[in-house]
Every structure is written in structure tokens, then in C-alpha cells.
C-alpha positions in Angstrom: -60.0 -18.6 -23.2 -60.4 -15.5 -21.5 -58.9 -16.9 -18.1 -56.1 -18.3 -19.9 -55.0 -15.2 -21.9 -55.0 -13.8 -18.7 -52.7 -16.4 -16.9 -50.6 -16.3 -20.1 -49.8 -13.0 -19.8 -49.0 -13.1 -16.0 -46.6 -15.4 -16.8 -44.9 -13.3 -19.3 -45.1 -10.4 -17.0 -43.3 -12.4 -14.3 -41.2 -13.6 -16.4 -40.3 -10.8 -17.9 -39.7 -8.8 -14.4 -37.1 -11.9 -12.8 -35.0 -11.9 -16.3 -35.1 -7.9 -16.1 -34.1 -8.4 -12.3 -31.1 -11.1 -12.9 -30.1 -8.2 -15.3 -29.8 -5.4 -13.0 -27.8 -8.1 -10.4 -25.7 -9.0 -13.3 -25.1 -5.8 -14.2 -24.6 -3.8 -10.7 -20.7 -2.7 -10.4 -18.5 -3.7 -7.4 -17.1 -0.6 -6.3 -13.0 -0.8 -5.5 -12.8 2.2 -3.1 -9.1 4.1 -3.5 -8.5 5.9 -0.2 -6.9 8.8 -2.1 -7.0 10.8 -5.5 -6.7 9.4 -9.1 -2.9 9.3 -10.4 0.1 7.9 -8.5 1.0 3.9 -8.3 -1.6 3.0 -6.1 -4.5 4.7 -8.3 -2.9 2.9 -11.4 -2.8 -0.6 -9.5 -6.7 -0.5 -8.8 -7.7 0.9 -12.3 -5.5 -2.6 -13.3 -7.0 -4.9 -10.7 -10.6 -3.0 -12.3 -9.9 -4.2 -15.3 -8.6 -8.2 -15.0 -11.8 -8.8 -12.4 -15.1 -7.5 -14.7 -13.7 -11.2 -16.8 -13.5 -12.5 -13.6 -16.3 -11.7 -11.7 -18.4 -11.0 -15.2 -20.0 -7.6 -13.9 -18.6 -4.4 -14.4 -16.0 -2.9 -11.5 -15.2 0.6 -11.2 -12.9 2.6 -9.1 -14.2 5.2 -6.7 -11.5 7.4 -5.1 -12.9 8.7 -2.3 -9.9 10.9 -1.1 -9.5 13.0 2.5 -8.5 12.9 5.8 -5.2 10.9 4.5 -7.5 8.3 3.5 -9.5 7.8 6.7 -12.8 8.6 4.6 -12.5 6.2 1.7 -12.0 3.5 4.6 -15.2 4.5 6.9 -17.2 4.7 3.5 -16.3 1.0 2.9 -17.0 -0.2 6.4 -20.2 1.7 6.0 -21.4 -0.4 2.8 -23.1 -3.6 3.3 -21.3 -6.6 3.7 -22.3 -8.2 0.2 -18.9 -8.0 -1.7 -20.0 -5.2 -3.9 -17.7 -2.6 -2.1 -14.0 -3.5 -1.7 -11.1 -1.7 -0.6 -8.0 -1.3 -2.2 -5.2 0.7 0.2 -1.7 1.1 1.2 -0.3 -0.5 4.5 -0.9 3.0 6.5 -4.3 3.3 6.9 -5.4 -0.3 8.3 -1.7 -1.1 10.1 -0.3 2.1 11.3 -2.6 4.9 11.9 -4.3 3.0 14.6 -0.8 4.2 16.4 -1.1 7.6 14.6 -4.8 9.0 14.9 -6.1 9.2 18.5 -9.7 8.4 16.8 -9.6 7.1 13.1 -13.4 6.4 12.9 -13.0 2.8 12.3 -11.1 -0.2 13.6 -8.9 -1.2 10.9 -9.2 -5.2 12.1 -12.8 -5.8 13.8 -14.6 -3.8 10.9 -12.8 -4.9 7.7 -12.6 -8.4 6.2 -9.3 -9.1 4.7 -9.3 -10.2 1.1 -6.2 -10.7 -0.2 -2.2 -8.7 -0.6 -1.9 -7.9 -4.0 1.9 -6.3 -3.9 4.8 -5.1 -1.8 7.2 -2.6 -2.2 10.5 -2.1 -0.2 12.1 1.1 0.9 15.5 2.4 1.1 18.5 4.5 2.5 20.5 6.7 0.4 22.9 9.5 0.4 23.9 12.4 -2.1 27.3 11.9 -3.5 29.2 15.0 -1.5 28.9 12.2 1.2 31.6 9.3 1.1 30.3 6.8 2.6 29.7 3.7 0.0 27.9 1.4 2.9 25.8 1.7 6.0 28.5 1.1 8.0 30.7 3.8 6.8 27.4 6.0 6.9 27.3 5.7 10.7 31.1 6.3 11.4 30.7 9.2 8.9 27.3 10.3 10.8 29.6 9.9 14.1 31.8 12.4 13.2 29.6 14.5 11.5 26.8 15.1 13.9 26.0 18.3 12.9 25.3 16.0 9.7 22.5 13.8 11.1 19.8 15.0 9.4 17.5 12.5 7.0 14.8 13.4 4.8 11.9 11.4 4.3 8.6 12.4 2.1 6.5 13.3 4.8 6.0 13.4 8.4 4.3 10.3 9.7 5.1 8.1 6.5 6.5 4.8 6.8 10.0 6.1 5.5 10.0 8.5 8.5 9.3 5.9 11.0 12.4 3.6 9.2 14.7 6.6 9.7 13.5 6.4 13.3 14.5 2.4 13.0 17.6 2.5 11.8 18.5 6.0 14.3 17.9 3.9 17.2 19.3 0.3 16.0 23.0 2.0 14.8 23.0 4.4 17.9 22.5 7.5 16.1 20.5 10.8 16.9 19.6 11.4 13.1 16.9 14.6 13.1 14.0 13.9 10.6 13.8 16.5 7.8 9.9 16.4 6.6 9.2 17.0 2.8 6.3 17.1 0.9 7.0 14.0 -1.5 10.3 12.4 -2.7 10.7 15.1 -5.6 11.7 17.9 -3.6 14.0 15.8 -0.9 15.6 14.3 -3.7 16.2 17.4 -5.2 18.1 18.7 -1.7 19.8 15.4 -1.8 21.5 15.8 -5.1 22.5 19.6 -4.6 23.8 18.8 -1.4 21.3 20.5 1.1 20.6 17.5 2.8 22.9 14.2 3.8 20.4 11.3 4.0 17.4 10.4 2.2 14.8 7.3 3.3 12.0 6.8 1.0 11.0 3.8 -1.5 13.1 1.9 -3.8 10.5 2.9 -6.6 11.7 6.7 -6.1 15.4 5.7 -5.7 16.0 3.3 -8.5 16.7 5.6 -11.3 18.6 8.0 -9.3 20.9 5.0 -8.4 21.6 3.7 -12.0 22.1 7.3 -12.9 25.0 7.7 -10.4 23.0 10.8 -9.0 22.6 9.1 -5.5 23.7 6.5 -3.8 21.6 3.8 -2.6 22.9 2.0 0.5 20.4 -0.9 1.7 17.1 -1.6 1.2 14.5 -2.8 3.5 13.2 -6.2 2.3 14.2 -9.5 3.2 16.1 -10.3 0.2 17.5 -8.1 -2.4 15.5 -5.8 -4.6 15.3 -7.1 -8.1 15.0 -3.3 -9.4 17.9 -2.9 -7.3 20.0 -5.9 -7.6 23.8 -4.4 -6.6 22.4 -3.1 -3.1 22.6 -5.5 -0.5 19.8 -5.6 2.3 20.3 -3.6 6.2 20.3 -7.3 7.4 23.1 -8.2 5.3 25.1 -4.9 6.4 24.4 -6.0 10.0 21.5 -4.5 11.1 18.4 -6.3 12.2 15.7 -4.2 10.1 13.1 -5.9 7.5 10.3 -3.7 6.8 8.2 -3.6 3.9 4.8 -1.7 2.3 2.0 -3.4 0.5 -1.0 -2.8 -1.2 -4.2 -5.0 0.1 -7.8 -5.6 -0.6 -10.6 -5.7 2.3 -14.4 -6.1 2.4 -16.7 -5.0 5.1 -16.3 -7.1 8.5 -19.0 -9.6 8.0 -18.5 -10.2 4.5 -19.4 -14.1 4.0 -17.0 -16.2 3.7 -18.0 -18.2 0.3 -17.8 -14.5 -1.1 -14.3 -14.0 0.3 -12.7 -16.9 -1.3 -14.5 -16.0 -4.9 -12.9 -12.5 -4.5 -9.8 -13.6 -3.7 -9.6 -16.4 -6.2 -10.3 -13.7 -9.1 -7.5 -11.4 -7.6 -5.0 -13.4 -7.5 -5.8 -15.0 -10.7 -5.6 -11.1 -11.7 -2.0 -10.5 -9.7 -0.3 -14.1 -11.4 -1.4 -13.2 -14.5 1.9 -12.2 -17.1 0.3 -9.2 -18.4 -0.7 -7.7 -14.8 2.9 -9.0 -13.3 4.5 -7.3 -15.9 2.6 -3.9 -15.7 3.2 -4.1 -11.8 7.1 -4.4 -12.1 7.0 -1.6 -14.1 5.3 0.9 -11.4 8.0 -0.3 -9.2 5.6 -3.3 -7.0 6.6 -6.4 -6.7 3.4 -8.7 -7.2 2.3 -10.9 -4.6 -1.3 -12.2 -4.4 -2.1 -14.2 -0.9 -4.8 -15.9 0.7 -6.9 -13.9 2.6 -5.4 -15.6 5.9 -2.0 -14.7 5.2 -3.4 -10.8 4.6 -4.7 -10.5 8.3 -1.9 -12.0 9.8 0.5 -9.4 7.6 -2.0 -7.0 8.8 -2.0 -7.8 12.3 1.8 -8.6 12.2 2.8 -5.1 11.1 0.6 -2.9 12.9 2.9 -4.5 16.1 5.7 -4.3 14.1 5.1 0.1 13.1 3.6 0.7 16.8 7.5 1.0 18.6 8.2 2.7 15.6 5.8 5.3 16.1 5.6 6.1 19.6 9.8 6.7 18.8 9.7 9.1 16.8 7.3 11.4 18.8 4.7 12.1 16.1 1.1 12.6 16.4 -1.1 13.5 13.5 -3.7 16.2 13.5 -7.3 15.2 13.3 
């Protein structure tokens, strides 16, 4: 009776130590690493995404922003983390497509060492002009830049963002020499804009849109390959004759290495997350147009605009500091 008691409460033991164990598992968070600090669209969409996946996945996520070096750390800290699907990363276009052309040494390779999961949204950009200047379309922009070049300046909201290098696009494809005014964010180049301090402004429809219904600025094309539905009156710079489709986005990525069978569950549960009403709708209203791929079609948007940005970049003559 003796040895039995004994076995009896072995089993208990053991059983009670793989249920506590299944527990823990169950209950240990996946970690969506922001490359930059809380607030702002991108902060808002992964505090979203958070949200639909604990159903999803049934654990609890989190968001970690893990902000500096213009979000080089929050990318090394996810390539760092073991390639179980507990650490994703949610970031801009910038950091895994462009600033491979940017940083002389970022710390990371953007494609061998991160595992595309899915896009979750894209957002255009645009061109636009304060209303002391008369042009109403691009065309008329260039003829008035022509004969105003102590006019061609164009402010963007920052050196080295994408709206810079599209200035730098569109310069070169109408045969301009427009200078690149830097600010620190749209707020105060739109300010400039409207009081007449500075001509031009390229920077996303997201920032523009309200100006334009307001009649406070003028926006002139957009850069998607099709219309903006926020901005439904402005026609796209390939319907006003210029050759120019550029667009940002918002993706996912695991550690390179990540299995495969793990991809495809993450990816099911975010785009189950991004097609959802509720989520679309909340998405449209930060000014993102929801998308949701597979995470094929994410590394070949990936791959596709990092040669697209590259020209763009070696343009414009800008190199980042370290």
C-alpha cells in the first residue's frame, strides 16, 4: 500500500507539473516589437493588430516599443530573439526596404535575417502647394516652377524620409532642380505652406487630406496606383503624365528561420485581423488603407521596393549619420 501511495503521488506530481507547464506555454505573450515610441499611426495599428490576435492565437500579445537609432534597435532586438514566433515585428517600409541604401552599417540585413509575415496596410503620399501659388495641376506646377526658379524649393518632413526621396522623383522625371527644404514633421512644413514661406510640400495623403477639403492647400497628385479614396478629386502623377507609383506600408516579420508551419498560422490570424470590419474600419480612419497579403507577396514588396528607393536615394545625395 505503501509503494502505491507512493506511485500515486508521483503521478499527481507529474501531473500536476506538465498541466502547470502547458499553462506557462499557454500563457507566454508574443511580443509585437514597434521600432519607435508609443503614439502616432503606426503605434496605434500594432496596439489594434495586439488586440484582434490574443482571440486568434489564444495567448496574450503585447506591444513592446523599443525606440532609437530611427528604429534600427527594435529591428536587431527582433532578429536577436529566437526564431519560435514569439517575437514579431511590426514596421514601416524604411527600416527593412530603404535604409539598407541609407546607413552604411544598419546592424542587420533587412532580407537574410527577417522572415516576412505578412503587409498589413499601405498608405500613399502626395504633392501640394499653398494657395499664393496658381497652379491647379502638376503640369501647371512645373511651367510655374520654370519660371519661378528662385521658387523650387519643396518641403518634406524630414531629411531622408520617403517624401524627400519622391520630391527627388518627381525633380528629376519633370526636369526640375527643386531644393529639398527639411522639417521636423508635417506640422511645421505645413504651417510654412499655408503662410506662404514655402511653395511645395510632399508628405502623406494622411497629413494632406484635411488641409485639402479645408481649401487651405492644394493637393495636386498622389502617389498610388489608383486614386486615393480619402482623396477622391485628385487624380494620380500617372494620370497627370508622369511615370511615378510609390507607395508606404506597414509589415510584419519574424526572425529569419522562423518555421514555416508557424508562418502561415501568423499570417492566417493577421489577416483574419486586417479583413475584419471593425479593424478595416478603425484603419481608414488613421488614414491606412488595409491590405493583409500572404507572406510571399510581403518579400517580393520588400525586395521590390528596396530596388525601387535605391536610385532614389543615391539622387538625392543623402547619407544618414550613424
Amino acid at each position: 500500500m505503501k509503494r502505491w501511495s507512493i506511485a500515486l503521488v508521483a503521478l499527481a506530481v507529474g501531473a500536476l507539473a506538465t498541466t502547470t507547464a502547458q499553462a506557462q506555454l499557454v500563457e507566454q505573450p508574443v511580443r509585437i516589437v514597434f521600432p519607435f515610441g508609443a503614439g502616432g499611426t503606426g503605434d496605434a495599428l500594432a496596439r489594434l493588430l495586439a488586440e484582434k490576435m490574443r482571440a486568434g492565437l489564444n495567448r496574450p500579445v503585447i506591444v513592446e516599443n523599443r525606440s532609437g537609432a530611427a528604429g534600427r534597435l527594435g529591428v536587431q532586438a527582433v532578429k536577436a530573439a529566437p526564431a519560435d514566433g514569439m517575437t514579431l515585428l511590426l514596421t514601416p517600409i524604411a527600416p527593412v526596404a530603404v535604409y539598407q541604401h541609407v546607413y552604411k552599417s544598419l546592424g542587420y540585413d533587412p532580407i537574410a535575417d527577417l522572415d516576412p509575415v505578412a503587409q498589413i496596410s499601405t498608405f500613399d503620399f502626395g504633392i501640394a502647394v499653398g494657395n499664393h501659388v496658381p497652379a491647379k495641376s502638376v503640369k501647371e506646377l512645373v511651367e510655374w516652377v520654370k519660371a519661378n526658379p528662385k521658387e523650387a524649393n519643396f518641403a518634406s518632413p524630414g531629411a531622408g524620409t520617403l517624401p524627400h526621396f519622391l520630391g527627388v522623383l518627381l525633380s528629376q522625371r519633370a526636369g526640375l532642380d527643386l531644393k529639398h527644404i527639411s522639417y521636423r514633421g508635417s506640422a511645421p512644413a505645413l504651417t510654412d505652406l499655408i503662410g506662404g514661406q514655402i511653395p511645395i510640400i510632399v508628405t502623406t495623403v494622411s497629413d494632406l487630406t484635411e488641409m485639402h477639403k479645408g481649401g487651405r492647400v492644394r493637393v495636386l497628385a498622389v502617389s498610388g496606383d489608383k486614386r486615393s479614396q480619402f482623396l477622391p478629386d485628385v487624380p494620380t502623377f500617372a494620370e497627370t503624365g508622369y511615370d511615378l507609383k510609390a507607395s508606404g506600408w506597414y509589415g510584419m516579420f519574424a526572425p529569419a528561420k522562423t518555421p514555416a508551419d508557424m508562418i502561415a498560422t501568423l499570417n492566417k490570424v493577421m489577416v483574419d485581423a486586417v479583413k475584419s470590419p471593425e479593424v478595416m474600419e478603425r484603419l481608414l480612419a488613421i488614414g491606412l488603407q488595409p491590405t493583409g497579403t500572404t507572406a510571399a507577396e510581403m518579400a517580393a514588396i520588400q525586395k521590390q521596393d528596396s530596388a525601387f528607393w535605391a536610385p532614389a536615394v543615391k539622387a538625392s545625395g543623402f547619407t544618414a549619420e550613424e
